[in-house]
NUZAVEX-270986 format. One line per 8 residues: their letters; for each residue x, y, z of N, C-alpha, C, O. Coordinates in steps of 0.02 Angstrom, whole numbers. Each point is the difference from the previous one (the first is absolute). Layout:
N
A) X Y Z X Y Z X Y Z X Y Z ~ ...
END
This chain:
315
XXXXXXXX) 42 -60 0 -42 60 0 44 62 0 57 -1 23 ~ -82 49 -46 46 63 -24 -21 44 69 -55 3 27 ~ 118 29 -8 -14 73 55 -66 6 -20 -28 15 53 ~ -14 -16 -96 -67 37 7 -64 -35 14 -54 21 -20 ~ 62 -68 51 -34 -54 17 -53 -22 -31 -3 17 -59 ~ -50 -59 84 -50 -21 -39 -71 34 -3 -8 55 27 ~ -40 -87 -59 -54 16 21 -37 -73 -33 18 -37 -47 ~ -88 35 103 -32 -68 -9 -61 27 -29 -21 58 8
XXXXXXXX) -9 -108 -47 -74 -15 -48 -39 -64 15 27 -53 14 ~ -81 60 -19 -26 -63 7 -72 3 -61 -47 39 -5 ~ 69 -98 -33 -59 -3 -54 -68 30 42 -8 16 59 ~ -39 -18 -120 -74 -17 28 -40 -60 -31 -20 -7 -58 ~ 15 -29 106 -19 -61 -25 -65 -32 53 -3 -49 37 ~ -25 81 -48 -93 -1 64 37 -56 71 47 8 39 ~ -89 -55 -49 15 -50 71 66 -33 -15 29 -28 46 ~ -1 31 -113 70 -45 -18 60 31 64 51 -24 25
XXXXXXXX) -88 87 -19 58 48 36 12 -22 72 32 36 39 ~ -54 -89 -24 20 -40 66 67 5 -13 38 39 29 ~ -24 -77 -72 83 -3 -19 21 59 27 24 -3 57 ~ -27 60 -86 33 37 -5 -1 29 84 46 36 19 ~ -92 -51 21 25 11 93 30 -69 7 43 6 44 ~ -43 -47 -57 41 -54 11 88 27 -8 44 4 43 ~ -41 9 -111 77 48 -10 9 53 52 51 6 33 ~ -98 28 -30 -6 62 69 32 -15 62 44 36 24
XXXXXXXX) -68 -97 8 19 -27 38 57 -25 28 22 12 56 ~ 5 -58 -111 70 -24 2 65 81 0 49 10 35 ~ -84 35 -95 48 36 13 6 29 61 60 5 13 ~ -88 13 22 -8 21 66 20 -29 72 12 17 58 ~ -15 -63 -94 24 -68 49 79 -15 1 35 1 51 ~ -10 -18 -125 76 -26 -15 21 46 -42 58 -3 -20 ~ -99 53 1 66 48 -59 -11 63 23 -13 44 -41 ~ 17 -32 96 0 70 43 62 51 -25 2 61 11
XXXXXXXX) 58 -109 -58 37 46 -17 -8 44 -55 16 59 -5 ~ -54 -112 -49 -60 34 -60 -53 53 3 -18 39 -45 ~ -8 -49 121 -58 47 8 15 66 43 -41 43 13 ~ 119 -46 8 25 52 9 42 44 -67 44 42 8 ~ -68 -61 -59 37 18 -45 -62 40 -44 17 41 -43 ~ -59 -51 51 -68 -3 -29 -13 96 4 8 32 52 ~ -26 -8 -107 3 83 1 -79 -7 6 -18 14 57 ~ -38 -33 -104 -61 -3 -34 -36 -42 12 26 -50 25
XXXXXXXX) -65 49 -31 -78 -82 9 -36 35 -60 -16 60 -1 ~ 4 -111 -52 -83 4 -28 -24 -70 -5 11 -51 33 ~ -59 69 -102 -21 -59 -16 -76 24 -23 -37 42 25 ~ 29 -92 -92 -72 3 -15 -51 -38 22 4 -56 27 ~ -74 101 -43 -50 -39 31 17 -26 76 32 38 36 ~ -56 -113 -5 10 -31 44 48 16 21 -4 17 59 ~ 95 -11 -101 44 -1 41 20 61 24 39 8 47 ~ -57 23 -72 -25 108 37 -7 -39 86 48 6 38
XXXXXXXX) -101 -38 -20 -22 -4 60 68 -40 24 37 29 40 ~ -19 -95 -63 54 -36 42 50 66 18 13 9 59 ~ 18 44 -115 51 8 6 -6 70 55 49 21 30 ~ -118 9 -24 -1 33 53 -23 -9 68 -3 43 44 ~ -18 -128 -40 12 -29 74 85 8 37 20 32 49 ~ 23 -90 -109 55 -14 16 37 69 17 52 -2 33 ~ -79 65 -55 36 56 12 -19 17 52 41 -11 45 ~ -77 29 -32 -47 25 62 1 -30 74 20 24 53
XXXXXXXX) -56 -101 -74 -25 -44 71 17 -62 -38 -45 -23 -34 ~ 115 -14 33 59 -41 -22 -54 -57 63 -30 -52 -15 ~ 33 73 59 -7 -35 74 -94 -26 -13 -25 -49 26 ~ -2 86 -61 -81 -25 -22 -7 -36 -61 -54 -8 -28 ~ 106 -15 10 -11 -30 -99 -45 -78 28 -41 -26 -38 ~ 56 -4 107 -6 -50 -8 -93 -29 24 -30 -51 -15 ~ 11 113 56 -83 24 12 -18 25 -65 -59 -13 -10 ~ 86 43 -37 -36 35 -50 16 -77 -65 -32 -3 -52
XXXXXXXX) 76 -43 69 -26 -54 -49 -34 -43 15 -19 -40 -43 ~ 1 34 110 -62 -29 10 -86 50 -15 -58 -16 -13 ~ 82 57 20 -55 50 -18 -20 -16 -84 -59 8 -13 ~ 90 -24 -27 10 -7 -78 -22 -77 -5 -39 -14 -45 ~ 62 -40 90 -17 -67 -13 -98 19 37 -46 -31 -26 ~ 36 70 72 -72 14 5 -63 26 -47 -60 -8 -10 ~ 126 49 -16 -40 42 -52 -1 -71 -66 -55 -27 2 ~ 88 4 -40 3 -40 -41 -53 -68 5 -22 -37 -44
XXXXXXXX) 13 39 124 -46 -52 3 -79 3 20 -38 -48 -6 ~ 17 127 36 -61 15 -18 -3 18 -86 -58 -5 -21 ~ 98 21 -23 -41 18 -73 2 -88 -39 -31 -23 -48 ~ 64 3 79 -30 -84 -7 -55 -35 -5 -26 -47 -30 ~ 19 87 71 -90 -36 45 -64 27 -25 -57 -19 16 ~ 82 90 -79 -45 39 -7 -21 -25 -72 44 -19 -39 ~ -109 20 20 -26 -33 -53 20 2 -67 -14 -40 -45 ~ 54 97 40 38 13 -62 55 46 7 15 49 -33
XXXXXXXX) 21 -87 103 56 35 4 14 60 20 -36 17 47 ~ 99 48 -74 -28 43 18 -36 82 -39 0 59 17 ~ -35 -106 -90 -28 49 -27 -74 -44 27 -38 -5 -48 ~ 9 -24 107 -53 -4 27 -29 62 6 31 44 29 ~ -109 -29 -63 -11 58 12 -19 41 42 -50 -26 23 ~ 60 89 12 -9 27 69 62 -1 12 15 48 34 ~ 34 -86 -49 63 -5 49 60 30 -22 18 -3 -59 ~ 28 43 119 35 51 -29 57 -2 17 16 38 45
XXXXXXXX) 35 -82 -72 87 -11 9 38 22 42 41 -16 42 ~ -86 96 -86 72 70 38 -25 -15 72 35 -27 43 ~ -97 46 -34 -12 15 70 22 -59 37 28 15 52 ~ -32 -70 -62 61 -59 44 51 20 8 23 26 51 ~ 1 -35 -97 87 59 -15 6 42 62 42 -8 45 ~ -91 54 -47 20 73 17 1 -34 76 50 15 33 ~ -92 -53 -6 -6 -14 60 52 -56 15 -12 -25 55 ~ 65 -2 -86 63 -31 14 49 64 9 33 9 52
XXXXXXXX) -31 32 -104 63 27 5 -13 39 81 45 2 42 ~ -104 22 -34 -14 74 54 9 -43 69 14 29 53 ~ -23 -104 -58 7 -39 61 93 -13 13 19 -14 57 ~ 21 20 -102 85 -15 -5 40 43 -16 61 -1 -3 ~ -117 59 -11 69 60 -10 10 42 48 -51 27 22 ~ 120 -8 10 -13 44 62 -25 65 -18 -6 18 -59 ~ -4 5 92 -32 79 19 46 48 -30 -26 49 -27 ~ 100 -57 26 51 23 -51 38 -22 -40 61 4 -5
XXXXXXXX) -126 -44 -46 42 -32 -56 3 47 -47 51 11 -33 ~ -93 12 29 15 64 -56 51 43 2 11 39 -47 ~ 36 -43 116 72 71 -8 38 -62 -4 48 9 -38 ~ -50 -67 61 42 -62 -16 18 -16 -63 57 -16 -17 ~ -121 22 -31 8 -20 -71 26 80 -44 45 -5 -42 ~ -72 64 53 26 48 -25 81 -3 -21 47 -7 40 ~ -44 11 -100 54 -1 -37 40 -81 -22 30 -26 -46 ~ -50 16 97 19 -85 -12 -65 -50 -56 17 -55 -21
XXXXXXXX) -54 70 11 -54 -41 -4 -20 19 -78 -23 55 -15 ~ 30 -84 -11 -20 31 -91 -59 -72 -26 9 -59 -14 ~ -67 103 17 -48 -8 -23 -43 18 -71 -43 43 -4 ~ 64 -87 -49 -40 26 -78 -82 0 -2 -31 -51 15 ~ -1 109 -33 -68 -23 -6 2 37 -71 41 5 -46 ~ -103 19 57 -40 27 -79 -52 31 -26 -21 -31 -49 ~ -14 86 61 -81 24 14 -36 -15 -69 4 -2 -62 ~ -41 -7 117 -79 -24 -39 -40 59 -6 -13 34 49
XXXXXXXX) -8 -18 -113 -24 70 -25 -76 -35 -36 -8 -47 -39 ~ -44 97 73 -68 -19 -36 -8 9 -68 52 25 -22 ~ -91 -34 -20 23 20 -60 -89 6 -14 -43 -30 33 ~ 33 78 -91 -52 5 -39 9 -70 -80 39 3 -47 ~ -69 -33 56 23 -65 -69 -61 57 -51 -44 43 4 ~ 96 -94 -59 -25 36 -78 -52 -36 -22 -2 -61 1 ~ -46 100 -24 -39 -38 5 -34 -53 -62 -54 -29 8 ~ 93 25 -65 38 -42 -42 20 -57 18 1 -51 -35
XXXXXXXX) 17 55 92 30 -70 15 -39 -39 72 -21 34 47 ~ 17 -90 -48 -21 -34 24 56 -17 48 58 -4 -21 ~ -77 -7 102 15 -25 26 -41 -61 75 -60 -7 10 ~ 92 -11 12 -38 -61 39 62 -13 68 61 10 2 ~ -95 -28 33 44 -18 72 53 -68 -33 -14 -45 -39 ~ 78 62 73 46 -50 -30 21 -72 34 16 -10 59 ~ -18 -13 -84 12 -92 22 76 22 44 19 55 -20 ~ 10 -74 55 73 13 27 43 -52 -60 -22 -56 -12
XXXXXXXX) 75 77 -17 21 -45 -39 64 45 5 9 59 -17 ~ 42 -120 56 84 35 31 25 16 -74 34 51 3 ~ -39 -75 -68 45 21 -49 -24 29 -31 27 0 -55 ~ -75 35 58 -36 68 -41 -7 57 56 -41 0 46 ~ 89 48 -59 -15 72 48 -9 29 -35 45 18 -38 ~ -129 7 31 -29 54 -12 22 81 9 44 9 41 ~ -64 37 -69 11 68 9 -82 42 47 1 43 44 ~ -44 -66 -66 -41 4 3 -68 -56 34 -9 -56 -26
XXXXXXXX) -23 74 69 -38 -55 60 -37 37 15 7 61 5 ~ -71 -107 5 -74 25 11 -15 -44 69 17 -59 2 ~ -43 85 44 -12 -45 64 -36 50 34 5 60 -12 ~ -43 -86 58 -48 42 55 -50 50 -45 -48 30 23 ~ 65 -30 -73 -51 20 -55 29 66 0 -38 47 -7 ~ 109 -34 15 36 43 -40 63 -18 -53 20 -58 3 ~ 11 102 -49 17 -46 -36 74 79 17 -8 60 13 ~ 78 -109 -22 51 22 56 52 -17 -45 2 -55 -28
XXXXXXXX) 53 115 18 84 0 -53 55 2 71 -13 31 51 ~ 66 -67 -62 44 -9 49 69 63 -17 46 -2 -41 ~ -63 53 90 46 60 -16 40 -1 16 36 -41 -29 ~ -4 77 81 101 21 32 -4 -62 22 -40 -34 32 ~ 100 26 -60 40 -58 64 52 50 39 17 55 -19 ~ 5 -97 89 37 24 15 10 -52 58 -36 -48 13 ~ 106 75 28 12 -49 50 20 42 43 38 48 -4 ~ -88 -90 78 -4 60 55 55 -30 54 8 -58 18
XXXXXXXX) 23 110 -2 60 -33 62 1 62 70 50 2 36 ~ -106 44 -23 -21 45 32 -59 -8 40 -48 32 -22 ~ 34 -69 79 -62 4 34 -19 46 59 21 -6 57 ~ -78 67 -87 -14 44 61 -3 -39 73 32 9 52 ~ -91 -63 -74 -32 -28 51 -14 -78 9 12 -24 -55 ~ -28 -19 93 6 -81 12 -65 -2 -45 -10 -53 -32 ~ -35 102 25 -72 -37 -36 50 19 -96 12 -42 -44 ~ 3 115 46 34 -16 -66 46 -48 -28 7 -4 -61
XXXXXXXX) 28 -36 104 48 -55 -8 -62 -39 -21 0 -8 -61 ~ -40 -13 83 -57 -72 -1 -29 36 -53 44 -2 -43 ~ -92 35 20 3 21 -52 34 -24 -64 -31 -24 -48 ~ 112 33 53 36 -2 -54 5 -77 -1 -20 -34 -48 ~ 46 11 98 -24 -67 -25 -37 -33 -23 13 -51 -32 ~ -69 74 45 -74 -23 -20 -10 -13 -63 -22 -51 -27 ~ 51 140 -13 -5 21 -68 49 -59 -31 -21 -27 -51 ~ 76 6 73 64 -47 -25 -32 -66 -17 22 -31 -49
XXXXXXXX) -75 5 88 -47 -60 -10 -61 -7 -40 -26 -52 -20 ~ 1 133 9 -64 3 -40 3 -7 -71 32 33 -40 ~ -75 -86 30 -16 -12 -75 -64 15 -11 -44 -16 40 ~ 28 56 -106 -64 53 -5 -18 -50 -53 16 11 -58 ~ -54 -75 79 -47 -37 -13 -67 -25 47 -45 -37 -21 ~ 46 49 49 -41 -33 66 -45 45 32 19 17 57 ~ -81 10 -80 -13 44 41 -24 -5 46 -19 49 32 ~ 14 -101 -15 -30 0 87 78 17 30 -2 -4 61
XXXXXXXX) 62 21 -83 61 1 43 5 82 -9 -2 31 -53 ~ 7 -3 118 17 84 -7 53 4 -4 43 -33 31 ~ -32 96 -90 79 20 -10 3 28 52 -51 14 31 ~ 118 2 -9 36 41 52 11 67 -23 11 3 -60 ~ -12 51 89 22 77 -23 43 0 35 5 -40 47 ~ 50 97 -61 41 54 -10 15 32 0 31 1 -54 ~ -22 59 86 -9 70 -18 -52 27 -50 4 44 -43 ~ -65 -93 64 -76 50 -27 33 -44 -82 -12 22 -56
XXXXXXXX) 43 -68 66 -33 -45 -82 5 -76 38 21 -16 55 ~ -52 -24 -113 -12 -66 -19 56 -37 -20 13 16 -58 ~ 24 -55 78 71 -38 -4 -8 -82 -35 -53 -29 6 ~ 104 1 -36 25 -64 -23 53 -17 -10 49 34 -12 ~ -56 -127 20 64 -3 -9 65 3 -36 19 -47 -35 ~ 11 94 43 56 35 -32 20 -37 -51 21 34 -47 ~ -18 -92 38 57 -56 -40 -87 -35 -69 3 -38 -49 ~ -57 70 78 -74 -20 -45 27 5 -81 2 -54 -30
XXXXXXXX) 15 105 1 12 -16 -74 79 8 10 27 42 -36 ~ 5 -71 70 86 7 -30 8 -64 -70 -12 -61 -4 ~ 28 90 -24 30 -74 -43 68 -30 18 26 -32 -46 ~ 8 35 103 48 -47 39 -61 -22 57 -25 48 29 ~ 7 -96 -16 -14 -31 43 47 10 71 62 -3 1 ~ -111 16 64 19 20 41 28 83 -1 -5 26 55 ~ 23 2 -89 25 66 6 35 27 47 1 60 14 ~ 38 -113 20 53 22 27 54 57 -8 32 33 41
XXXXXXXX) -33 -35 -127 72 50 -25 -48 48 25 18 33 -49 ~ -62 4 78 -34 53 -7 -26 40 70 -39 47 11 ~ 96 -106 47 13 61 52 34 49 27 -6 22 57 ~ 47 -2 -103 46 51 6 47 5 70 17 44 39 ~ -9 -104 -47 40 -5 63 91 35 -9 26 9 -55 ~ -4 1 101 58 37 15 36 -32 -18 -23 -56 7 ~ 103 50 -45 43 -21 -32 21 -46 47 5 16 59 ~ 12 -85 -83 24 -58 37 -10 -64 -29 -30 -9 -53
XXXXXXXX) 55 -36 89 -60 -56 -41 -49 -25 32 2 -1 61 ~ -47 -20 -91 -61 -26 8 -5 -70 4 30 -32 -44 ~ -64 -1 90 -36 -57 24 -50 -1 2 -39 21 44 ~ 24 -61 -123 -69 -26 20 -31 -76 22 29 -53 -15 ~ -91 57 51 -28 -71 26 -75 5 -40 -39 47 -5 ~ 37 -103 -16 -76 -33 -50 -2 -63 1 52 -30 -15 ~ -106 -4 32 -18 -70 -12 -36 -7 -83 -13 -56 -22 ~ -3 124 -23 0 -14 -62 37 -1 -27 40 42 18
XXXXXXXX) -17 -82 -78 44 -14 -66 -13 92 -32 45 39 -17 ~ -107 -28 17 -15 68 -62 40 53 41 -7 49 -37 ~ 35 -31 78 26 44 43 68 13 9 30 45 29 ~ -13 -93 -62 83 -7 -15 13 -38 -68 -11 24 -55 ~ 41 -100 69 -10 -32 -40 -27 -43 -35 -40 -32 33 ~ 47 9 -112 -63 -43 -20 20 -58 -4 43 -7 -44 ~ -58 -40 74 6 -76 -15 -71 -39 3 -32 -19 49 ~ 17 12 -118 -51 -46 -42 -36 -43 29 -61 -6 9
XXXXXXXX) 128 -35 8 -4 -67 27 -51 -10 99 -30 -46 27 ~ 48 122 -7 -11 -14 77 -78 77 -7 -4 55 -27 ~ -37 -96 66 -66 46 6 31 81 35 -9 55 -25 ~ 54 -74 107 36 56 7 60 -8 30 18 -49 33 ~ 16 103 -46 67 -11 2 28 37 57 -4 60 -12 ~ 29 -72 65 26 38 36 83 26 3 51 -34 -5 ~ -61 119 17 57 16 -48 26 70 37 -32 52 -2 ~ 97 -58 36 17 80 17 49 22 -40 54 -29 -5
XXXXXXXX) -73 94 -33 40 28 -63 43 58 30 -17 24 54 ~ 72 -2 -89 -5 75 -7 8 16 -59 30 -33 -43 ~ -69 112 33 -19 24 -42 42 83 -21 -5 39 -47 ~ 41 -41 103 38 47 7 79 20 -28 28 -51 -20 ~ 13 111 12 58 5 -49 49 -66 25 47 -14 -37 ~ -58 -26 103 57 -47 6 -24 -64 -52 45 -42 -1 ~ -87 28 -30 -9 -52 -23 2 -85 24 -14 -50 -33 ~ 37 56 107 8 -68 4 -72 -42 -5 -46 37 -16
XXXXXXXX) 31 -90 24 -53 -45 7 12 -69 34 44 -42 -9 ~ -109 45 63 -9 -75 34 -35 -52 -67 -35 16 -47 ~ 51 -53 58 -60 -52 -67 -58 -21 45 2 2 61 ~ -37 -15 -84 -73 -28 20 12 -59 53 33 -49 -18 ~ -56 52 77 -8 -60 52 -45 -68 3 2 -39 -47 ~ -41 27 100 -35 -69 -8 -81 46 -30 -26 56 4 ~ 15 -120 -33 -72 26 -36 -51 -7 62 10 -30 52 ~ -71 66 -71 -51 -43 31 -60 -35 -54 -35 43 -28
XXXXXXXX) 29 -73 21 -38 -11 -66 -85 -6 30 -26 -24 51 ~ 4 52 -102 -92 15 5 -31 -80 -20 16 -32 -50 ~ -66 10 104 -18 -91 -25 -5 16 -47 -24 56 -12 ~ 49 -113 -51 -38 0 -68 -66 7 -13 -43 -24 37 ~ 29 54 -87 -46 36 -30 -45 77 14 -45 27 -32 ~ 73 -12 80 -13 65 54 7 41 -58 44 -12 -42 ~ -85 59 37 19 52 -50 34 76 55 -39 35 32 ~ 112 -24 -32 28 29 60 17 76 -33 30 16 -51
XXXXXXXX) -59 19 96 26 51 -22 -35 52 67 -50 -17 32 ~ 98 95 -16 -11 40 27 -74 6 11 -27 -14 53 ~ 0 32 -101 -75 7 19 -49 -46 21 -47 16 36 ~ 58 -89 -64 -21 -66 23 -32 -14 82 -51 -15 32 ~ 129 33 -27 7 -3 100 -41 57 41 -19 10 58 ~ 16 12 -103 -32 86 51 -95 -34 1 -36 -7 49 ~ 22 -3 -108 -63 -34 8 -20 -51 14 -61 -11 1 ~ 111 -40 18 -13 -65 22 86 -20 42 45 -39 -18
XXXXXXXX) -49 72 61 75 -6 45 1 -97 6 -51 -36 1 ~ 132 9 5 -8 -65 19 -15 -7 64 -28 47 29 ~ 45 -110 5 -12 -22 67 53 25 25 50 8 -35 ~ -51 5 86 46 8 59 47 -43 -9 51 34 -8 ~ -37 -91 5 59 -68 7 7 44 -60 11 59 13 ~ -14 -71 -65 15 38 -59 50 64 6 59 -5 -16 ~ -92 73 42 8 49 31 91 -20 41 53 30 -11 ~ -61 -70 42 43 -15 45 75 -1 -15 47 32 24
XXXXXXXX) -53 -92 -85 36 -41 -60 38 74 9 42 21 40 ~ -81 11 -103 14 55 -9 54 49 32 50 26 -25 ~ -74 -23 84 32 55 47 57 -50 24 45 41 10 ~ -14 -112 8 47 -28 2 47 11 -56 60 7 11 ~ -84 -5 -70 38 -4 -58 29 77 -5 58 13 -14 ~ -103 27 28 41 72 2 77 -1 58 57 9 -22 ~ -73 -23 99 49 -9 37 51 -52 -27 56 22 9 ~ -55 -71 -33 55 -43 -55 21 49 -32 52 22 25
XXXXXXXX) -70 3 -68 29 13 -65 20 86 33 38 34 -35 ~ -64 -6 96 57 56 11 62 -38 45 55 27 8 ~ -71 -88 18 69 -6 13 53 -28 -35 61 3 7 ~ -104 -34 -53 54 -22 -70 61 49 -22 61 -3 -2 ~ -115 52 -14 28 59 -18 79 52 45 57 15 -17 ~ -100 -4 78 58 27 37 75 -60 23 58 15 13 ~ -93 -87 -16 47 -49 -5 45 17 -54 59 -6 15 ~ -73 26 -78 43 -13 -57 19 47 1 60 -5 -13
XXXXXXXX) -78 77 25 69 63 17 29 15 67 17 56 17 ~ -10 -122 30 40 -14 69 -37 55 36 42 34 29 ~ -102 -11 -19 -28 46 42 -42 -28 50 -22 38 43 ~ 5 -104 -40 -38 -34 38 37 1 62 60 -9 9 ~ -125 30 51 7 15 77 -20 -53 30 -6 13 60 ~ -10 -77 -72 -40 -52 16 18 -53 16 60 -9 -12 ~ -97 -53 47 41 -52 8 31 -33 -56 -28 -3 -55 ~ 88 -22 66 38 -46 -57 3 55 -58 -15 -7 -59
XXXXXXXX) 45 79 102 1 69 -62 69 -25 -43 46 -30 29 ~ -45 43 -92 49 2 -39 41 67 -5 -9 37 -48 ~ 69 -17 118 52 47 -28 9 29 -52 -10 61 -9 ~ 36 -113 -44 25 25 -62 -21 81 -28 -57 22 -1 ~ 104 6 -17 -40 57 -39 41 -9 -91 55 -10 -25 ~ -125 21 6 31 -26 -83 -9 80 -43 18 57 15 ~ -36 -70 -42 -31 43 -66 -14 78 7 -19 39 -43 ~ 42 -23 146 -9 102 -1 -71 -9 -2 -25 9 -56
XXX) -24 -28 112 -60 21 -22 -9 63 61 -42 45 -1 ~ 108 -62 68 -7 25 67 74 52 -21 44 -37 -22 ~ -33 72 24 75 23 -6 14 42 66 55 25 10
END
């Protein structure tokens, strides 16, 4: 790692993102020398929230993933998941984060905390054209969406790393998770607008390159293949990159593979989360594969730690 240390990301990947507090964890645990090195936290969608626990309340990740295996297993139970109608995501959400974030997470995360969203602007439609409420379909991002029986263009992006207040922090998260399909789900505001998730039409998947994080290199954690790298062969790939002027790269770790025939993907899970044992898998496989990791650049603090320092990831 260069004098200018790092900064961490964490995909967004709905309930997949167990993993990604599973990685949370371990680092916190055995690579304390990594997370003292650490300038930044983001992350899209879902991992917006991991990465401003681990910043904040490091000491609550492990109540707030049981809070997530709760949440995952009431929209289970619910007749169609969680576009059941009446039922409203955020507001679960909002009532996890406001239960685990301290009272000063918002001057905690200020400056540290880079959050991408994106406003949602009402729009007058033409009236030439026809439109209709949209099916959710992850590989078509629209410009344009009709829902709640308004029909809505996705304006500024930007990425917020400034929180007045603990309700504006929750807020921004909120906006980092909202997908403007669902209208029984309330968007989150903003400073008097309507918010989404930042990374909604990127054409890089995940949109990581797009937190403007401070010069260094970058670490990222994803239990998706689309978020880093692509391998065909594996449903997802777990993978910490950097993306930054040092160029080095970890290669891809242990898989977790989706049962055959699962049709797997980010949005999948959000409407039909797996089981808990599932869930679990998951969040083991994240703590493996961050200690794989700090194992292979001799940074591991842990039992049976591997000394060695190889490759300058700690300098």
């Amino acid at each position: 790692m260069s004098s200018e240390g790092c900064n961490l990301s964490f995909a967004g990947t709905s309930f997949l993102g167990v993993y990604n507090i599973g990685s949370a964890v371990c680092l916190l645990d055995y690579g304390k020398e990594v997370v003292r090195h650490v300038r930044c936290y983001g992350g899209t969608s879902a991992g917006a929230s991991t990465a401003c626990v681990m910043l904040s309340a490091p000491e609550r990740l492990s109540q707030y993933l049981q809070s997530i295996y709760d949440l995952a297993e009431s929209i289970s139970q619910k007749t169609y998941g969680a576009v059941t109608p009446g039922y409203d995501l955020m507001s679960d959400i909002r009532n996890i984060l406001d239960t685990h974030l301290k009272d000063n997470a918002h001057v905690t995360c200020s400056g540290r905390l880079h959050v991408p969203i994106m406003e949602l602007v009402s729009v007058t439609p033409d009236p030439r054209c026809k439109t209709s409420a949209l099916v959710p379909q992850p590989t078509k991002k629209p410009n344009v969406l009709e829902f709640g029986g308004k029909v809505w263009a996705c304006g500024e992006r930007k990425v917020v790393t400034t929180f007045s207040s603990r309700e504006d922090l929750i807020e921004v998260l909120l906006a980092s998770m909202y997908v403007p399909w669902f209208s029984d789900w309330k968007a989150p505001s903003f400073q008097g607008k309507f918010w989404v998730d930042g990374s909604l039409l990127n054409s890089s998947p995940g949109g990581i390159e797009n937190l403007q994080f401070p010069a260094g290199t970058l670490i990222t954690i994803s239990p998706n293949k689309q978020a880093a790298h692509y391998r065909p062969q594996d449903n997802i790939t777990s993978t910490w990159k950097d993306i930054s002027h040092e160029h080095y790269e970890a290669s891809p770790f242990n898989m977790y593979r989706v049962p055959i025939g699962s049709n797997a993907n980010g949005l999948d899970f959000v409407l039909n989360p797996p089981p808990q044992d599932v869930l679990g898998k998951l969040f083991d496989t994240g703590k493996q594969d961050a200690r794989e990791f700090l194992t292979r650049y001799g940074v591991y603090d842990g039992p049976v730690a591997d000394k060695r320092r190889t490759d300058g990831l700690i300098s």
